[in-house]
RODREN-317804 format. One record per residue (C-alpha): residue number from 1; residue in one letter; x, y, z. Coordinates in steps of 0.05 Angstrom, whole numbers, always signed. Layout:
# residues N
<r num="NUM" residuo="a" x="X" y="Y" z="Z"/>
...
//
This chain:
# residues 331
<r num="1" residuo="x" x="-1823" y="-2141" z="+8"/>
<r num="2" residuo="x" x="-1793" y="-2069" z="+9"/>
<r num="3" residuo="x" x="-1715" y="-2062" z="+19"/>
<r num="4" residuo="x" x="-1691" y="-2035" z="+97"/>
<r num="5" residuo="x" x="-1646" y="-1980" z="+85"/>
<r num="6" residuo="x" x="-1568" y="-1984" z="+88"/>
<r num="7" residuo="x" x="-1563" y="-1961" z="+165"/>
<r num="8" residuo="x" x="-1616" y="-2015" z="+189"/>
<r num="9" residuo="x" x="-1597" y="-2068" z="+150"/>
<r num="10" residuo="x" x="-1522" y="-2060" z="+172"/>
<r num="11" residuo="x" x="-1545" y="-2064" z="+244"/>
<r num="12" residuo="x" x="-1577" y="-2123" z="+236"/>
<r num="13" residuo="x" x="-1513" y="-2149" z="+195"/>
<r num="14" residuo="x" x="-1461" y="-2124" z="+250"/>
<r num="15" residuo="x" x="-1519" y="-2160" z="+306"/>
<r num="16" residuo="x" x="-1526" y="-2231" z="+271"/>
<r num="17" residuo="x" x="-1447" y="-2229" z="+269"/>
<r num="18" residuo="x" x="-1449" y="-2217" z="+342"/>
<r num="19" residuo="x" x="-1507" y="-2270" z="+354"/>
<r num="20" residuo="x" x="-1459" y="-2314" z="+316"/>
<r num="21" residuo="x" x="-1397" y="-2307" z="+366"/>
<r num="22" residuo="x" x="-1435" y="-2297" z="+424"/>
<r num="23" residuo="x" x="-1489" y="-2352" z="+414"/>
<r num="24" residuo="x" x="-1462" y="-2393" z="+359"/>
<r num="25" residuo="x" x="-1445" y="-2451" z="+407"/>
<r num="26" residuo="x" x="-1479" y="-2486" z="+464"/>
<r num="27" residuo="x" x="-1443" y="-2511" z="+529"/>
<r num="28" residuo="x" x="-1445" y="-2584" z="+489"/>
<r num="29" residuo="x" x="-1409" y="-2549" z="+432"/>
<r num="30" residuo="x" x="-1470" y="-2562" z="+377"/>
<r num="31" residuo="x" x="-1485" y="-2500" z="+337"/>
<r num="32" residuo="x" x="-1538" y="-2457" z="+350"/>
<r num="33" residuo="x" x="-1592" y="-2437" z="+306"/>
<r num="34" residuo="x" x="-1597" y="-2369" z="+292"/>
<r num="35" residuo="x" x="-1666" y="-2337" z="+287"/>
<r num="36" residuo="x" x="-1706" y="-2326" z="+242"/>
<r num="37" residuo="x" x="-1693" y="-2378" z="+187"/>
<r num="38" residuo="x" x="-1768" y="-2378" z="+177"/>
<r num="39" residuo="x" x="-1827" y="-2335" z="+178"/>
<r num="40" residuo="x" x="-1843" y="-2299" z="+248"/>
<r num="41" residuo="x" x="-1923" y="-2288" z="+270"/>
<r num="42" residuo="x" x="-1940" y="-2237" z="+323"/>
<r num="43" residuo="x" x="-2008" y="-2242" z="+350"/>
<r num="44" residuo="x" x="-2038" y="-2183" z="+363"/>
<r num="45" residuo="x" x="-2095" y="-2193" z="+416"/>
<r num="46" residuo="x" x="-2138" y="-2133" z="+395"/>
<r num="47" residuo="x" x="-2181" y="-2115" z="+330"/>
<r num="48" residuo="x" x="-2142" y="-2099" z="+259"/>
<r num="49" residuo="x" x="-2128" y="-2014" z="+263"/>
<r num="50" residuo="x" x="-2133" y="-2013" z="+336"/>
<r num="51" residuo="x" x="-2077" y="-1988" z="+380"/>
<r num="52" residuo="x" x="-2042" y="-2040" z="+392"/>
<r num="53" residuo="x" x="-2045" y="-2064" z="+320"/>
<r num="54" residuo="x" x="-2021" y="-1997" z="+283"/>
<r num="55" residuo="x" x="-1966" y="-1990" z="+314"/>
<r num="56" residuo="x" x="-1949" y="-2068" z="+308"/>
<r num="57" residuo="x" x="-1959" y="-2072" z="+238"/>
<r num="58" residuo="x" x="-1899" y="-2005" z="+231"/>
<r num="59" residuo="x" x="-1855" y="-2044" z="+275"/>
<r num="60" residuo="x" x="-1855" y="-2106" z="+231"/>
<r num="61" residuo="x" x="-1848" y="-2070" z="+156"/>
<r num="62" residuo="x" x="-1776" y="-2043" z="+189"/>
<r num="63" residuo="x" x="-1773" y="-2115" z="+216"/>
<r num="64" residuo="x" x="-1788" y="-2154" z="+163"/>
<r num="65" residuo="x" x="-1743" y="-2119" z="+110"/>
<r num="66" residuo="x" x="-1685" y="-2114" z="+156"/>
<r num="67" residuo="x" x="-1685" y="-2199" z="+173"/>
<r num="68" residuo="x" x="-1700" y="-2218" z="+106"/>
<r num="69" residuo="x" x="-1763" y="-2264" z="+134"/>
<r num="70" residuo="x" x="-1836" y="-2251" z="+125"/>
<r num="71" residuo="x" x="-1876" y="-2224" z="+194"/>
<r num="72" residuo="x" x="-1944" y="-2248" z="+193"/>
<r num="73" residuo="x" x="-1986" y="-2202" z="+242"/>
<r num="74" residuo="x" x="-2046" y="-2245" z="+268"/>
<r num="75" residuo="x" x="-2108" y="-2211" z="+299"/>
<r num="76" residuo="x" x="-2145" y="-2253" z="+353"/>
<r num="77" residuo="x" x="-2176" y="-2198" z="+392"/>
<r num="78" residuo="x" x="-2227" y="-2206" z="+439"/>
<r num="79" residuo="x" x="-2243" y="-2219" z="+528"/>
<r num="80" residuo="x" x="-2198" y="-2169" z="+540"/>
<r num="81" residuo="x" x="-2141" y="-2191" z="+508"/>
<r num="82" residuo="x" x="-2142" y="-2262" z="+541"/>
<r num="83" residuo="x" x="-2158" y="-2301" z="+470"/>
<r num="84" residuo="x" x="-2099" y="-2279" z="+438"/>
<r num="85" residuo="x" x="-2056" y="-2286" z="+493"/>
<r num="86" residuo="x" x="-2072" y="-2358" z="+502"/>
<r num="87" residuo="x" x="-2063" y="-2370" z="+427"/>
<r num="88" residuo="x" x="-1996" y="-2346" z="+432"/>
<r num="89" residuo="x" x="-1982" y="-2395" z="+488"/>
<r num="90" residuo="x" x="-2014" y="-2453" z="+457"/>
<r num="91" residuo="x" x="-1957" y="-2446" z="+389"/>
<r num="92" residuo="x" x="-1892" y="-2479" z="+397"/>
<r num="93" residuo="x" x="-1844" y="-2447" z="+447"/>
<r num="94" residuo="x" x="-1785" y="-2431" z="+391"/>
<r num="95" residuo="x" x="-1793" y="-2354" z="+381"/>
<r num="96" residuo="x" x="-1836" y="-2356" z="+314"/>
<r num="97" residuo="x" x="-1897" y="-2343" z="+346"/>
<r num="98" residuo="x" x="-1890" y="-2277" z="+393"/>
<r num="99" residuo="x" x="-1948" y="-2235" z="+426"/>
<r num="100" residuo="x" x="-1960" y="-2163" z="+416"/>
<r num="101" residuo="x" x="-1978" y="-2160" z="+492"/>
<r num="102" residuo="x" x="-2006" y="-2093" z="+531"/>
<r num="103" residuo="x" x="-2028" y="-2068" z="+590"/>
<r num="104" residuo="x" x="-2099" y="-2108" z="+596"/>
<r num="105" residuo="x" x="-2075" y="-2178" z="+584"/>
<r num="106" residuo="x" x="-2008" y="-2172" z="+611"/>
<r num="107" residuo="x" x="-2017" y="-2133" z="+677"/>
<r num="108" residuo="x" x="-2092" y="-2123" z="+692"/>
<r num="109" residuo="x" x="-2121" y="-2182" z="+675"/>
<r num="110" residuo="x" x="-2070" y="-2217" z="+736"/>
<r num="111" residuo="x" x="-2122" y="-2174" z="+783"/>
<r num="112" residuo="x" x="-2181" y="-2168" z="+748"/>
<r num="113" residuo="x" x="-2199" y="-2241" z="+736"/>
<r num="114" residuo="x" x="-2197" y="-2295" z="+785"/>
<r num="115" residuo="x" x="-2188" y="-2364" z="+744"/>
<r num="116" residuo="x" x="-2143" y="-2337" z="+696"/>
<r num="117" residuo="x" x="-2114" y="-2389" z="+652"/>
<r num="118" residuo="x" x="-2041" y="-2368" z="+647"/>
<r num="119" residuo="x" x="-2001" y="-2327" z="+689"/>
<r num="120" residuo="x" x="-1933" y="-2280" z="+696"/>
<r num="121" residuo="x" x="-1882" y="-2337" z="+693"/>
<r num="122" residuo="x" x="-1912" y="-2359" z="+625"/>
<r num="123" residuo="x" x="-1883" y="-2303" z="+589"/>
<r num="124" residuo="x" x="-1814" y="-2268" z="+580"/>
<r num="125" residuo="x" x="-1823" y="-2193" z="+566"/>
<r num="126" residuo="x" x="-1769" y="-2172" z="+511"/>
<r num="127" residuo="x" x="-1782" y="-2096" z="+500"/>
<r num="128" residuo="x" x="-1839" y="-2051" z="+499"/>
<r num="129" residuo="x" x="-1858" y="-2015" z="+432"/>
<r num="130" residuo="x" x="-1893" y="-1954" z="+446"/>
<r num="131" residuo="x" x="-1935" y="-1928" z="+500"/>
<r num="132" residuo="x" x="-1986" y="-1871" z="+491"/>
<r num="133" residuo="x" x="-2033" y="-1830" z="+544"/>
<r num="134" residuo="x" x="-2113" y="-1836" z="+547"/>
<r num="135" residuo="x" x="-2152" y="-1785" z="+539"/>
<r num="136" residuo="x" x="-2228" y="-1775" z="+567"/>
<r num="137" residuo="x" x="-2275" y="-1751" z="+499"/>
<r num="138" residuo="x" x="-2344" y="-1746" z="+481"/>
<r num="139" residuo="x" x="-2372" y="-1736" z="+410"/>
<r num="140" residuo="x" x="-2363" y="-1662" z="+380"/>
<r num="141" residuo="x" x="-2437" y="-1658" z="+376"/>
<r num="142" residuo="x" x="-2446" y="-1668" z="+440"/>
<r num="143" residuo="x" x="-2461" y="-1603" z="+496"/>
<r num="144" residuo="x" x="-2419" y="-1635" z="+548"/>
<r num="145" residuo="x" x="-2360" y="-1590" z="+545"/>
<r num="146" residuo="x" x="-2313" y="-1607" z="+604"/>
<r num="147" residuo="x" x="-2312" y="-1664" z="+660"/>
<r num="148" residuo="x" x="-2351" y="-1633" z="+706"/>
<r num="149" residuo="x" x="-2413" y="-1623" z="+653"/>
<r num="150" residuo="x" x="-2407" y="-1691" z="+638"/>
<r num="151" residuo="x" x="-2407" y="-1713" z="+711"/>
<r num="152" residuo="x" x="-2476" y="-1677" z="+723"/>
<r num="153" residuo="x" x="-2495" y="-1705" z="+658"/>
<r num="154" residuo="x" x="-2483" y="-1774" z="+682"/>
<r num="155" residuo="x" x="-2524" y="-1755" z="+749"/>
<r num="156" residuo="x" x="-2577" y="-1734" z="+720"/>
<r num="157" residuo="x" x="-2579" y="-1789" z="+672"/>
<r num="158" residuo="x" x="-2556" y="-1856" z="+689"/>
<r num="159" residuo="x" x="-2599" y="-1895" z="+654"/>
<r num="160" residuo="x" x="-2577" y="-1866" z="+580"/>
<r num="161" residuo="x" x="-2509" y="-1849" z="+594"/>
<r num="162" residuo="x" x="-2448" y="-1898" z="+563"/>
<r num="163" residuo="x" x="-2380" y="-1910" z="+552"/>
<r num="164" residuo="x" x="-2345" y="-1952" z="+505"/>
<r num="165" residuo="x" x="-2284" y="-1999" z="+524"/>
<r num="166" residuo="x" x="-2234" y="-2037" z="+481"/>
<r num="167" residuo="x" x="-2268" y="-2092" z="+520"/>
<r num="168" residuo="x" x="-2262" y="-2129" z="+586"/>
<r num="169" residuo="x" x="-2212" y="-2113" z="+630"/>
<r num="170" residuo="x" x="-2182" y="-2071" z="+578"/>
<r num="171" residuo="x" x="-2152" y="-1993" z="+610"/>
<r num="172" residuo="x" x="-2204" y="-1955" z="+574"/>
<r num="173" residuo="x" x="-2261" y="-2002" z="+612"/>
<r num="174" residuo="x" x="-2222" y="-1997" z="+678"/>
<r num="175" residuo="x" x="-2219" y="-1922" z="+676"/>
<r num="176" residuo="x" x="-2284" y="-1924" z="+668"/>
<r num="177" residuo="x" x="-2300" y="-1956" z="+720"/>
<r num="178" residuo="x" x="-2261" y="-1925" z="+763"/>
<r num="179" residuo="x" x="-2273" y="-1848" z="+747"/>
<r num="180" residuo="x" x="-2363" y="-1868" z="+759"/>
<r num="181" residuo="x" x="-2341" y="-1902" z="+827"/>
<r num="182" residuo="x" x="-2294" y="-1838" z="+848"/>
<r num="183" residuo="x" x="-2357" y="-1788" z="+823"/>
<r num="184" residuo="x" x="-2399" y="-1828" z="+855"/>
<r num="185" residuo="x" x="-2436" y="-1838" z="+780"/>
<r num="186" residuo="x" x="-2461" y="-1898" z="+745"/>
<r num="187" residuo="x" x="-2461" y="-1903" z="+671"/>
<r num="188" residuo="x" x="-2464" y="-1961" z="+627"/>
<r num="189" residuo="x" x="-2406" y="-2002" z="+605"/>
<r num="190" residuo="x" x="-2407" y="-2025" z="+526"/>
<r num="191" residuo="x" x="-2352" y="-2064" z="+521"/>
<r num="192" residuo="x" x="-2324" y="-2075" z="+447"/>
<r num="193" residuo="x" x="-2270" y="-2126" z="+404"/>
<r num="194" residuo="x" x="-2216" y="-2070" z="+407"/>
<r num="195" residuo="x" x="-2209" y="-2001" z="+417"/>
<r num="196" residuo="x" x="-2218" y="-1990" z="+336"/>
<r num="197" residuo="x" x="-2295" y="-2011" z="+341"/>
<r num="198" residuo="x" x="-2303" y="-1972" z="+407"/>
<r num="199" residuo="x" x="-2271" y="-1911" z="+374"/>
<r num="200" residuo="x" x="-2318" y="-1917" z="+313"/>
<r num="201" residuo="x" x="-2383" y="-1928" z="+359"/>
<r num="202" residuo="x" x="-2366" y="-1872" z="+399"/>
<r num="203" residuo="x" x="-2356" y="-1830" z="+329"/>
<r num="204" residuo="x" x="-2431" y="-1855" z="+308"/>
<r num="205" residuo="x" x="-2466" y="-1827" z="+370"/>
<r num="206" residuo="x" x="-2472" y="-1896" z="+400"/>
<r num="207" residuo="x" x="-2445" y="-1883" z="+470"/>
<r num="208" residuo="x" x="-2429" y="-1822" z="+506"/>
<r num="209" residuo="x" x="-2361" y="-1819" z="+531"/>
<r num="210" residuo="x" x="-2302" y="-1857" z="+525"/>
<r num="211" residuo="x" x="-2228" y="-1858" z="+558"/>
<r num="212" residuo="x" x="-2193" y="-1868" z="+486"/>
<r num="213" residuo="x" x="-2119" y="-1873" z="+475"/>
<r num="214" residuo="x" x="-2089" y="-1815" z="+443"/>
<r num="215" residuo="x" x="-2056" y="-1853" z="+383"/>
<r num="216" residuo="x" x="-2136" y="-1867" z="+356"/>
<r num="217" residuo="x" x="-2165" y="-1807" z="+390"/>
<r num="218" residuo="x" x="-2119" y="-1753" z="+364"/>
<r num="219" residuo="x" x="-2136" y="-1756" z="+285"/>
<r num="220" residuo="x" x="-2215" y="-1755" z="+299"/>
<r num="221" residuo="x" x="-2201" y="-1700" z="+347"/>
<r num="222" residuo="x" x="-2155" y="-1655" z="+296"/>
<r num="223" residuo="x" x="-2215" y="-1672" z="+251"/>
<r num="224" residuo="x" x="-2258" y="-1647" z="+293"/>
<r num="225" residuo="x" x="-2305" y="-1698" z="+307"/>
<r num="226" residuo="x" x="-2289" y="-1718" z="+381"/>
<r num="227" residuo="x" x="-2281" y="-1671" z="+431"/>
<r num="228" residuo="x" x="-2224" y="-1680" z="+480"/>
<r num="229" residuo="x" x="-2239" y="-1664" z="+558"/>
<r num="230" residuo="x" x="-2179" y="-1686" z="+593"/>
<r num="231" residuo="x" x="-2118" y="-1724" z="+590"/>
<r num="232" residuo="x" x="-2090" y="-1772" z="+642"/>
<r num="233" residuo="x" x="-2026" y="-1757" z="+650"/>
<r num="234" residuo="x" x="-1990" y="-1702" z="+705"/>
<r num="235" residuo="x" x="-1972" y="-1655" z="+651"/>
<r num="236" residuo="x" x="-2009" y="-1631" z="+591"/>
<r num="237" residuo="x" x="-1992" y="-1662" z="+531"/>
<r num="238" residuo="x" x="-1957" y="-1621" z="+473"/>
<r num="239" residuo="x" x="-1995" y="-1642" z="+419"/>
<r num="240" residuo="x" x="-2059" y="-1620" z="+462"/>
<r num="241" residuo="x" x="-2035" y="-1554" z="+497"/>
<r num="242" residuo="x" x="-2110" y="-1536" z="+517"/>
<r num="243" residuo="x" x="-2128" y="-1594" z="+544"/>
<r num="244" residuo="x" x="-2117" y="-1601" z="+618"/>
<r num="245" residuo="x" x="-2100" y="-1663" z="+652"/>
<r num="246" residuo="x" x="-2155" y="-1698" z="+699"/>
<r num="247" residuo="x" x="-2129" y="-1660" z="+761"/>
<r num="248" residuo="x" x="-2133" y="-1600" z="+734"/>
<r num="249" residuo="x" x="-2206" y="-1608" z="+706"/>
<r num="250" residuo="x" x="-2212" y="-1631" z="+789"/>
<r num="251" residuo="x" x="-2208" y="-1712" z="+787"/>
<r num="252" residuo="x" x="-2148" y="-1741" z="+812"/>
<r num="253" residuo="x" x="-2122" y="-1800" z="+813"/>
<r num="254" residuo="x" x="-2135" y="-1827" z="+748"/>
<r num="255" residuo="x" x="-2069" y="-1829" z="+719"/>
<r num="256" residuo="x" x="-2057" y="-1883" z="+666"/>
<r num="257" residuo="x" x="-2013" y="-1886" z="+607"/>
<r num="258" residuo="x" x="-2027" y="-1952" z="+559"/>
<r num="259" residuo="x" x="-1961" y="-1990" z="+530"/>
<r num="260" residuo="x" x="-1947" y="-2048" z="+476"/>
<r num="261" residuo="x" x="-1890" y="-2091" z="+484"/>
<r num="262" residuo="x" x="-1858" y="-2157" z="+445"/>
<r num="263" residuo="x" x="-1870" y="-2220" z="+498"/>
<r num="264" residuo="x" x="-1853" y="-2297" z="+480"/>
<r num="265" residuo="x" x="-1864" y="-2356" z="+513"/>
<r num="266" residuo="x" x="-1822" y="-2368" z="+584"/>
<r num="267" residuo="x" x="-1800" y="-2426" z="+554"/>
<r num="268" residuo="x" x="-1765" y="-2406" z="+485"/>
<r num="269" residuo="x" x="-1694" y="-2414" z="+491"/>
<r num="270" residuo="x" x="-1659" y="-2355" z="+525"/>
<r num="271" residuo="x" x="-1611" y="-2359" z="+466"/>
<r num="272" residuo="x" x="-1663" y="-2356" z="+412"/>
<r num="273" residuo="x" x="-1697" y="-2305" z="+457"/>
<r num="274" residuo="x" x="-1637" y="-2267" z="+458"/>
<r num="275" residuo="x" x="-1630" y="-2254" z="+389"/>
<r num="276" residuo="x" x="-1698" y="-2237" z="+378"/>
<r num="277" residuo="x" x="-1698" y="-2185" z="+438"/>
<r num="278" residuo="x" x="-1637" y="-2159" z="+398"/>
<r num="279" residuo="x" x="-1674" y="-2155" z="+335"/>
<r num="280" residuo="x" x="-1730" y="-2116" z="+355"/>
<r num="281" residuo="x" x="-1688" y="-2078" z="+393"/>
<r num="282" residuo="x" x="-1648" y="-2049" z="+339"/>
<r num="283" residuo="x" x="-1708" y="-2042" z="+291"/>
<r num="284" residuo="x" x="-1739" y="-1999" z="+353"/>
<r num="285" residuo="x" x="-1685" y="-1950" z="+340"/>
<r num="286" residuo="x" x="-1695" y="-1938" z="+266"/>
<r num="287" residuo="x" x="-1706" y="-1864" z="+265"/>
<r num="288" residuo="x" x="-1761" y="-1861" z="+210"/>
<r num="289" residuo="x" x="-1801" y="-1909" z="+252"/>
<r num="290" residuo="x" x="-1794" y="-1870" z="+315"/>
<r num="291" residuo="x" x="-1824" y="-1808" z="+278"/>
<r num="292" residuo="x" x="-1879" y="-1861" z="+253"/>
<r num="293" residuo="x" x="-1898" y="-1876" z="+324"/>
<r num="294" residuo="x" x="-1895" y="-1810" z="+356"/>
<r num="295" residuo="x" x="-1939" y="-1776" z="+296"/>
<r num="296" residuo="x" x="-1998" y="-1833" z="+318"/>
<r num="297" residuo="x" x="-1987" y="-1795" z="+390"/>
<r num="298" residuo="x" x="-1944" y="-1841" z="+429"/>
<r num="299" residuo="x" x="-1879" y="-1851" z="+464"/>
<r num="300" residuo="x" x="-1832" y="-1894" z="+425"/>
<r num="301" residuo="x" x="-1798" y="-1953" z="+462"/>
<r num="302" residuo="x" x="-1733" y="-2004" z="+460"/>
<r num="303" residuo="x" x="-1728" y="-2024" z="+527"/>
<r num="304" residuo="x" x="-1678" y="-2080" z="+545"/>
<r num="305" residuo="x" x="-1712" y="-2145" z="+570"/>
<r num="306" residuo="x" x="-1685" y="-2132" z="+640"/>
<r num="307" residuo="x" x="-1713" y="-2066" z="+639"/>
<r num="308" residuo="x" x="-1785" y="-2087" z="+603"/>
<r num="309" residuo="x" x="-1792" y="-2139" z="+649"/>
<r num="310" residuo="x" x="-1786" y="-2087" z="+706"/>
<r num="311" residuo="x" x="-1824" y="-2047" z="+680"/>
<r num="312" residuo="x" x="-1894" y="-2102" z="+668"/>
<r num="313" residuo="x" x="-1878" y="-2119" z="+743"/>
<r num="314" residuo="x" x="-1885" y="-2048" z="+764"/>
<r num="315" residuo="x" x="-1944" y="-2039" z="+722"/>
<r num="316" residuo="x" x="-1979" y="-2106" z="+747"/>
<r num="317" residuo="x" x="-1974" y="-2085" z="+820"/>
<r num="318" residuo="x" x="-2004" y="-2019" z="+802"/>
<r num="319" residuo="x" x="-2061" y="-2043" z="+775"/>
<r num="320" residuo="x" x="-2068" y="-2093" z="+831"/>
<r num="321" residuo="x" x="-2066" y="-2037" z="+876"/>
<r num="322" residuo="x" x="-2118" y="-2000" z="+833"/>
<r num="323" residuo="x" x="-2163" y="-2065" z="+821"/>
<r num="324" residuo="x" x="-2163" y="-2088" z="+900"/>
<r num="325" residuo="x" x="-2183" y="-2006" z="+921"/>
<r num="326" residuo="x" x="-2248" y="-2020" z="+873"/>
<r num="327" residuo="x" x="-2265" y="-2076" z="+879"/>
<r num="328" residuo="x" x="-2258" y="-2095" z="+817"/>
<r num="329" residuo="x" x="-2279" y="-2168" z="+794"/>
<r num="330" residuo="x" x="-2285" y="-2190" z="+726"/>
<r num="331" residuo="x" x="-2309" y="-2256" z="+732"/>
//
């Protein structure tokens, strides 16, 4: 285990001395556990190198060193996120087992699926970690050179014509689906166990276009091996200055920004839940880290829970929005 350097490890000195006044006692008068006196798991319901996994695995190296406990990152990916969000729920509610949880599983998937097993009120958002843009690409060999060559390319070929997905529900599948139904295209959907295998399929020729994130998209594209036809966001992204945005290639509406957050169980205790908020919290704010997170293309986070919480609400009725406009069944 590396050593946390002086600044981080003093926060987390000056917020356990905090915890300790502020939560040291319960309304019985019976001390309070402080957290972590053991080792922490977060699940991460996606595929080992994927988005939501690189960025996880950062997070808990500052973690880890700064708490002086071991955080075991557990990857259950698969049905679009739903496997390792019900693992997470099936652990003990007592804040050692957390959930890296994102926009699929923890805002879509409310829309998307109609016998869901679990639902909002089973989890208690404590802050997000990063968030980062998608970005429409096809393979550098490939002639399609803008949006508009690969809708004709899609028209003119239906039957060949495929795009990867991070699986089931997941953004890059629903953006999919919803840029062929506002061309008025079809293409075929090859879902995958995370947005690592989708990346790497896409990289091998074995579908056609994909609506990546920009934290696995931009390295293969500064390689030059993907070529990147538009991002969707409203504004052109700095590390892509000739790269227009979905509007300006002529398709609106397909704005969509992805996100990772730190969720436990509804039912941990709001003290213990507390203190872990406050943990991540101040490892989110490590400076190194930050630089970490917005090299891999994204938007660092360190939300409060009040504002994280608003925030997956927002995002949930969104998607609903977007979901109930399509059609959009996954079950």
């Amino acid at each position: 285990m590396s050593s946390s350097k002086p600044g981080l490890k003093q926060a987390f000195t000056s917020l356990g001395l905090a915890a300790a006044l502020s939560l040291g006692t319960t309304a019985t008068g019976h001390a309070q556990e402080q957290w972590p006196t053991r080792p922490v798991t977060i699940i991460v319901p996606g595929a080992a190198g994927g988005s939501i996994d690189s960025p996880i695995r950062l997070l808990a190296q500052k973690l880890e060193a700064a708490i002086g406990q071991p955080i075991v990152v557990v990857n259950r990916p698969g049905s679009g996120g739903i496997i390792g969000t019900q693992a997470m729920l099936r652990a003990p509610a007592d804040g050692y087992t957390l959930l890296a949880g994102n926009v699929g599983p923890q805002a879509i998937n409310y829309s998307a699926y109609s016998n869901l097993q679990y639902s909002p009120g089973d989890f208690k958002a404590l802050t997000d970690v990063i968030s980062f843009p998608n970005i429409l690409v096809v393979n550098e060999k490939s002639k399609i050179l803008s949006v508009k060559d690969l809708v004709e390319e899609i028209k003119a070929n239906p039957k060949t014509m495929s795009y990867g997905s991070a699986g089931i529900g997941q953004t890059s599948h629903l953006l999919g689906e919803l840029f062929t139904l506002r061309t008025n295209t079809s293409a075929v959907h090859v879902p995958y166990k995370g947005s690592a295998p989708a990346t790497i399929a896409l990289l091998a020729d074995e579908t056609s276009f994909q609506f990546d994130n920009l934290t696995l998209a931009l390295p293969h594209i500064q390689a030059g091996k993907l070529r990147p036809l538009a991002v969707t966001t409203t504004e052109r992204l700095k590390s892509l200055p000739n790269v227009p945005t979905m509007d300006e290639a002529g398709f609106n509406n397909l704005l969509s920004s992805a996100w990772v957050g730190i969720f436990a169980s509804a039912k941990t205790d709001p003290q213990v839940a507390a203190q872990i908020e406050g943990a991540f919290r101040t490892a989110m704010n490590d400076a190194p880290l930050r630089e970490q997170l917005i090299k891999m293309g994204g938007i660092p986070g360190g939300m409060s829970a009040t504002e994280f919480e608003a925030f997956v609400e927002s995002e949930q009725a969104k998607w609903k929005e977007a979901i109930d406009s399509a059609g959009l069944k996954l079950d």
